[in-house]
C-alpha positions, 0 to 999 in steps of 0.5 A: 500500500506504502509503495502504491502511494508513493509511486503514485505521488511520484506521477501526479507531483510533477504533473500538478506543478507542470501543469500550474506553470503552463497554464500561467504561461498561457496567460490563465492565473487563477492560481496566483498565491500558488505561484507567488509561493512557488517562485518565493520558494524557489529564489530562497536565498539559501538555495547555495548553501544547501546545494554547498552542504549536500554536494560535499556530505552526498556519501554520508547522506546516501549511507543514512538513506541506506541504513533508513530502508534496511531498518525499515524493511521487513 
């Protein structure tokens, strides 16, 4: 049930945001707050330094998601 979630979230995620954009592109903004917040999320100042941290910790990161799904399965 859990992956069933999580793959379907997968597809509609990306299409809900594609879709947003696109029909602001075509000129309809029924959705304005939506976008207001979407562009404010993504020029956060600290957008840099996040990328800085994840580039140069990636390994340490990658071992913690591992261990997470190992404790995690059954």
């Amino acid at each position: 049930m859990k992956t069933a979630v999580i793959i379907i979230l997968i597809f509609i995620l990306p299409g809900v945001i594609m879709g947003t954009v696109s029909s602001y592109r075509a000129g309809q903004k029924p959705h304005e707050t939506v976008l207001l917040r979407l562009r404010n999320f993504a020029q956060w100042e600290k957008w840099p330094h996040i990328w800085r941290h994840i580039k140069d910790l990636w390994a340490y990161y990658g071992l913690a998601i591992m261990f997470l799904l190992v404790a995690l399965s059954e």
